[in-house]
Backbone as a ProteinNet text record, in pm:
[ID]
protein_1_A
[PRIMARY]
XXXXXXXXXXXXXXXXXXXXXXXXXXXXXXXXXXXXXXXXXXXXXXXXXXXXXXXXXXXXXXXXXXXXXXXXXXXXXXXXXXXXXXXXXXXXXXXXXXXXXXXXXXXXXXXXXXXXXXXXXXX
[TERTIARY]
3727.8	3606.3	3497.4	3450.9	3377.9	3192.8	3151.3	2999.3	2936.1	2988.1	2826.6	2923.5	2815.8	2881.9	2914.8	3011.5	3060.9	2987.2	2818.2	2776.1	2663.2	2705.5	2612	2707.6	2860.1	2954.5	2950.5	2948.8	2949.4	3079.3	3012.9	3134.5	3234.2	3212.9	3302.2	3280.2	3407.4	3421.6	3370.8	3360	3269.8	3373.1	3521.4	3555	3523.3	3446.8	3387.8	3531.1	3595.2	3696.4	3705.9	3665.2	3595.2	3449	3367.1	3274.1	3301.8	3395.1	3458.1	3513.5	3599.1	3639	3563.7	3464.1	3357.3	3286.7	3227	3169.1	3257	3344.8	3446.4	3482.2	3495.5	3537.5	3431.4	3292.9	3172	3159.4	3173	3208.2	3257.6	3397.5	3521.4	3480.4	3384.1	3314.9	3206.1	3159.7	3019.9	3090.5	3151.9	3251.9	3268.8	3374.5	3410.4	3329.9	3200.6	3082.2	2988.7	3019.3	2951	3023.7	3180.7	3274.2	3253.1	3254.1	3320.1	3160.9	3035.7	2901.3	2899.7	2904	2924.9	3037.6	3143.4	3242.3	3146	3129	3061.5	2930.7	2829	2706.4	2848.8	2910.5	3008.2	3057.5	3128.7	3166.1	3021.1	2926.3	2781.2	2718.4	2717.9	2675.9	2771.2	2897.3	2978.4	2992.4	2957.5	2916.8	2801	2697.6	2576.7	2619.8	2649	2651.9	2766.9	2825.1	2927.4	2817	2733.2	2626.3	2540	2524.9	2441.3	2469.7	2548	2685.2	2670.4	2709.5	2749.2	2587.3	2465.2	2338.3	2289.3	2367.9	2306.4	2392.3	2524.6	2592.1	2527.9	2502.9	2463.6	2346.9	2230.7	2057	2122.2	2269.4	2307.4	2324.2	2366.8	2438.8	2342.5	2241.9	2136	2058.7	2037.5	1935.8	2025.7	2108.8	2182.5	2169.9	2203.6	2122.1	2034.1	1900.8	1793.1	1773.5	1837.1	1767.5	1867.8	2005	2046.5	1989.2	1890.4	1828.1	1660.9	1633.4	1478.3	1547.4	1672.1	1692.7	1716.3	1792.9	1817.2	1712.6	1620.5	1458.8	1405.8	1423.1	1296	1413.3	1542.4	1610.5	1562.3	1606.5	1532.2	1372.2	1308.7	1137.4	1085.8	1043.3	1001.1	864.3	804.5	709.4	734.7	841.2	847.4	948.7	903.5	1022.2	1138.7	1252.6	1378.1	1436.9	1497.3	1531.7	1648.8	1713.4	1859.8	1762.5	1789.4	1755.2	1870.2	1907	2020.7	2024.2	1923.7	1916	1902.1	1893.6	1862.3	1993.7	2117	2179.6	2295.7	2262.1	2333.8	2332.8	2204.9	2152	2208.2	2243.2	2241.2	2381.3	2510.5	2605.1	2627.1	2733.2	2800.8	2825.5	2801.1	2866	3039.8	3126.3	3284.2	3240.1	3260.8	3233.6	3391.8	3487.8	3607.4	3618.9	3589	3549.4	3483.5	3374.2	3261.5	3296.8	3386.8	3424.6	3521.8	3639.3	3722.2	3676.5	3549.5	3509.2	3438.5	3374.4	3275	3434.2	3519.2	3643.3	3743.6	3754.7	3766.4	3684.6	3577.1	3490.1	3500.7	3484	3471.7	3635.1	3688.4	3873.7	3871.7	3784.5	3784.7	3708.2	3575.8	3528.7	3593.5	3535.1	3565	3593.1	3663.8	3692.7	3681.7	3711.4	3690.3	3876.1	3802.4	3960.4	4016.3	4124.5	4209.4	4115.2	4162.3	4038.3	4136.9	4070.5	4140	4181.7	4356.8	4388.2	4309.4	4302	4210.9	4108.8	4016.2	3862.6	3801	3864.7	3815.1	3851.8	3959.9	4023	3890.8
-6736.5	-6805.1	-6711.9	-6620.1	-6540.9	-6547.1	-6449.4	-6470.8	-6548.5	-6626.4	-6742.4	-6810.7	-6928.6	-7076.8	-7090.6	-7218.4	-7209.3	-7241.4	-7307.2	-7320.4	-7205.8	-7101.4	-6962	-6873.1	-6890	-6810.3	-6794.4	-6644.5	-6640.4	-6712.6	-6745.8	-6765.9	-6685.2	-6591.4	-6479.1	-6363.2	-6291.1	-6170.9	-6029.3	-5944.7	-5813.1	-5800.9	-5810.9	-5756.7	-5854.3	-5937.5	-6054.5	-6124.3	-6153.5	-6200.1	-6282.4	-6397.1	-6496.2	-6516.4	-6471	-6440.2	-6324.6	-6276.4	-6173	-6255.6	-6403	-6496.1	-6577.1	-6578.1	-6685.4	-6636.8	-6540	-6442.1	-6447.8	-6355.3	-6343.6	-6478.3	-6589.7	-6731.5	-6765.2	-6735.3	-6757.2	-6663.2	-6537.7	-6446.1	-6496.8	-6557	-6588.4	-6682.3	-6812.5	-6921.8	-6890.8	-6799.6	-6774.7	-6672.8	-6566.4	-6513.2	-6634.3	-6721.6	-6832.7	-6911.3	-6943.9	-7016	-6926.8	-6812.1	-6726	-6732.5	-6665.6	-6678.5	-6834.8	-6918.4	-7059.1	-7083.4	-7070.6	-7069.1	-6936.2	-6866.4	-6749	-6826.8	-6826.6	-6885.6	-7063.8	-7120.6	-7219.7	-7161.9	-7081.8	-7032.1	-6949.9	-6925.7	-6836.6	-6933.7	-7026.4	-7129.9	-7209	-7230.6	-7281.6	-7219.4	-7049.3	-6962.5	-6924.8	-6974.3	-6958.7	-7077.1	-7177.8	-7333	-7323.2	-7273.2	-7248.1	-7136.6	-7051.4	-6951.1	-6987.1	-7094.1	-7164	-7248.3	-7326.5	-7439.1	-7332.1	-7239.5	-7153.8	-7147.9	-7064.2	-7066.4	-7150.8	-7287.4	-7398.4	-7424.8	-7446.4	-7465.2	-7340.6	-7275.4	-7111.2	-7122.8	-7165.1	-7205	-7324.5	-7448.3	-7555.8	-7522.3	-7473.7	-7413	-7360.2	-7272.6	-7150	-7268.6	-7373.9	-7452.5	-7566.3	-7583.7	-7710	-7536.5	-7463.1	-7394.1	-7348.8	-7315.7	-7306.9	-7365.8	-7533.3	-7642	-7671.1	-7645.8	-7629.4	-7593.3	-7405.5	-7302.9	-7372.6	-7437.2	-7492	-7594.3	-7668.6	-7825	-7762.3	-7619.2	-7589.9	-7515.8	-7442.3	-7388.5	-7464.4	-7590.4	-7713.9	-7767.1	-7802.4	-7822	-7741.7	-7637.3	-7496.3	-7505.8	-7507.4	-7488.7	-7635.7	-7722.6	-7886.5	-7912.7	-7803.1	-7858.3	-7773.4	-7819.6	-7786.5	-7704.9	-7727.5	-7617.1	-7494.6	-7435.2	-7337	-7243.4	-7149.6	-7054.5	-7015.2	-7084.2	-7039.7	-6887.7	-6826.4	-6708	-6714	-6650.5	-6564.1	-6517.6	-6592.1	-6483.7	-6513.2	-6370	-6334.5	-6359	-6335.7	-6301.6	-6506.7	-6614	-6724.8	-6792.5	-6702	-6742.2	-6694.8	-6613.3	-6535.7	-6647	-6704.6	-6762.8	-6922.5	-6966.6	-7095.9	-7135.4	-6984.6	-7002.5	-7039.9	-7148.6	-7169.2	-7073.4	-7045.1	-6970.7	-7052.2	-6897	-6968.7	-6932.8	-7078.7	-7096.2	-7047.7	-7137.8	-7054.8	-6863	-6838.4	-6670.9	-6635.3	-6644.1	-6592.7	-6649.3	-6767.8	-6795.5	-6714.6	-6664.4	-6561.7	-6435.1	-6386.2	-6253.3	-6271.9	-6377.3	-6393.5	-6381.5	-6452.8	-6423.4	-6283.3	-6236.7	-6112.3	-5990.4	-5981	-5914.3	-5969.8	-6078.7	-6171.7	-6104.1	-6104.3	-6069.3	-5904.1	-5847.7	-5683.8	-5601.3	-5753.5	-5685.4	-5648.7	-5561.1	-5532.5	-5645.7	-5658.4	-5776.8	-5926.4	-5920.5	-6042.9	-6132.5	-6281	-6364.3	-6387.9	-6395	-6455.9	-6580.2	-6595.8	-6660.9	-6786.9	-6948.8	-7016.4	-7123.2	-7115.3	-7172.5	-7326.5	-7308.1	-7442.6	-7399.8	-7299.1	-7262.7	-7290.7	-7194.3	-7191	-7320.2	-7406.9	-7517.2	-7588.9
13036.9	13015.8	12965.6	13051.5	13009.4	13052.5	12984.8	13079.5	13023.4	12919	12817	12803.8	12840.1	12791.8	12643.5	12668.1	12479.8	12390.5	12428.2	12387.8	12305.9	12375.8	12327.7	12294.8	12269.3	12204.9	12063.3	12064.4	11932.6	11815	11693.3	11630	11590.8	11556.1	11529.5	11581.9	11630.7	11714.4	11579.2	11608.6	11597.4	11479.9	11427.9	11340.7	11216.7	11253	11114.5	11007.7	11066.3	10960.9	10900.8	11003.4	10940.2	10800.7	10891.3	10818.1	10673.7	10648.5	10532.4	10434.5	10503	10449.1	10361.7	10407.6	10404.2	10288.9	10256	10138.1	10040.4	10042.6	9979.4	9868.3	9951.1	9880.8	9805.9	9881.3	9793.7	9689.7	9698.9	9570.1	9485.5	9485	9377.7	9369.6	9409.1	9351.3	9180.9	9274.8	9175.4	9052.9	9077.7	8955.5	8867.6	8923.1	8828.1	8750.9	8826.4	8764.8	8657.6	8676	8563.8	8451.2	8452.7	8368.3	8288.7	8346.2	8293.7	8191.2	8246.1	8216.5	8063	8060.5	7987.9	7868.5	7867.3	7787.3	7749.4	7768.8	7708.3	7656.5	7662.8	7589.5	7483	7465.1	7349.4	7244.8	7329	7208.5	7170.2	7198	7127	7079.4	7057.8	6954.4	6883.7	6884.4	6797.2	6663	6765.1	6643.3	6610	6684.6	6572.5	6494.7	6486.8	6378.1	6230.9	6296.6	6201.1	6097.8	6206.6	6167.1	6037.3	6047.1	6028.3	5885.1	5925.3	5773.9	5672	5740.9	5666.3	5544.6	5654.6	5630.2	5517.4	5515.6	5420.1	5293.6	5334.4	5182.1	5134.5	5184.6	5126.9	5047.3	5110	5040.5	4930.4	4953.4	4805.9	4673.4	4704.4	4624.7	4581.6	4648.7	4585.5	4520.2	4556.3	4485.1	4334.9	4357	4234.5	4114.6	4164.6	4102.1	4062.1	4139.4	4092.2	4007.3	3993.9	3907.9	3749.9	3772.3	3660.9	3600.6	3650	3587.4	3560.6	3619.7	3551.2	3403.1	3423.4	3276.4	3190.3	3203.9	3111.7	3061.5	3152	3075.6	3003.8	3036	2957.8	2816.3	2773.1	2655.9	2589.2	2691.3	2601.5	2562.8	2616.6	2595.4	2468.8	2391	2247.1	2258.6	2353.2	2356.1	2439.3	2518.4	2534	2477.3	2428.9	2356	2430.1	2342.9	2375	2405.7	2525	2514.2	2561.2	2632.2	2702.9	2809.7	2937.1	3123	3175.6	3192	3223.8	3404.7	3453	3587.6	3632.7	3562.4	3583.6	3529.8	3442.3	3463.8	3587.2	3622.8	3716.1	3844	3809	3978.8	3936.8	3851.1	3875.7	3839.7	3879.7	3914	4051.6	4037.7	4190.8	4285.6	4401.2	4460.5	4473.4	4515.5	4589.7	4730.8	4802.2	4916.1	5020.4	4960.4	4997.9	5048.9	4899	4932.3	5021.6	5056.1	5161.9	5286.8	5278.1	5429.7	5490.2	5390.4	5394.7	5446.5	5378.9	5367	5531.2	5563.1	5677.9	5795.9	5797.8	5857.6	5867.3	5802.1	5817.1	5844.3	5832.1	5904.1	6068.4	6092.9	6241	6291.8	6226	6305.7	6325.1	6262.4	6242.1	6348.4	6370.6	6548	6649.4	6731.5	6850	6948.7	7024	7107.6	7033.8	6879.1	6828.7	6881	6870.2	6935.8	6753.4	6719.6	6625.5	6574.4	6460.9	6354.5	6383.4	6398.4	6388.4	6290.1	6233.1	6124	6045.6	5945.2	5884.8	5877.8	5942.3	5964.3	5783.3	5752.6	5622.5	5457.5	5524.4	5413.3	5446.2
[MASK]
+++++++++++++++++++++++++++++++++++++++++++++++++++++++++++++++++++++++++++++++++++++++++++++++++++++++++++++++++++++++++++

């Protein structure tokens, strides 16, 4: 029985085993909740930076356009003198979007701790 009622017994004896248990499980809770928390902020800066991508080629490709329908005017308009700009035709080539997704993918596979690029990314 002992000198204290059971109602003033301690719960656990002096070598805490319980209580070691008890932490411990709460440790390997909160590990997991960081991990699992951490890996979802990874895959959502990984789709924004895709988003990113996508949004930076598209601007490449209407501006392209652009700079091709102001040169079509300036050769069709009778009051401004016709020349050769080389640097306006440079710009109001297409980009290859294919390519740069490639090139953006292999750099991404060449990082340090980068995961395997996944198939289709770039079709």
């Amino acid at each position: 029985m002992g000198l204290f009622p059971a109602a003033l017994r301690k719960p656990d004896a002096p070598p805490f085993s319980l209580l070691e248990l008890v932490v411990s499980c709460a440790a390997l809770f909160i590990a997991i909740l960081i991990l699992a928390s951490q890996r979802r902020a990874d895959i959502l800066a990984n789709l924004r930076q895709q988003m990113t991508l996508e949004v930076a080629l598209l601007t490449t490709q209407k501006t392209s356009k652009l700079v091709e329908l102001i040169e079509e005017f300036r050769r069709d308009s009778p009051n401004v003198k016709d020349r050769i700009d080389l640097v306006a035709m440079e710009m109001a080539d297409t980009p290859d979007h294919h390519t740069v997704l490639q090139a953006v993918q292999k750099v991404t596979n060449n990082a340090p701790g980068a995961e395997p690029a996944r198939p289709g990314f770039a079709d």
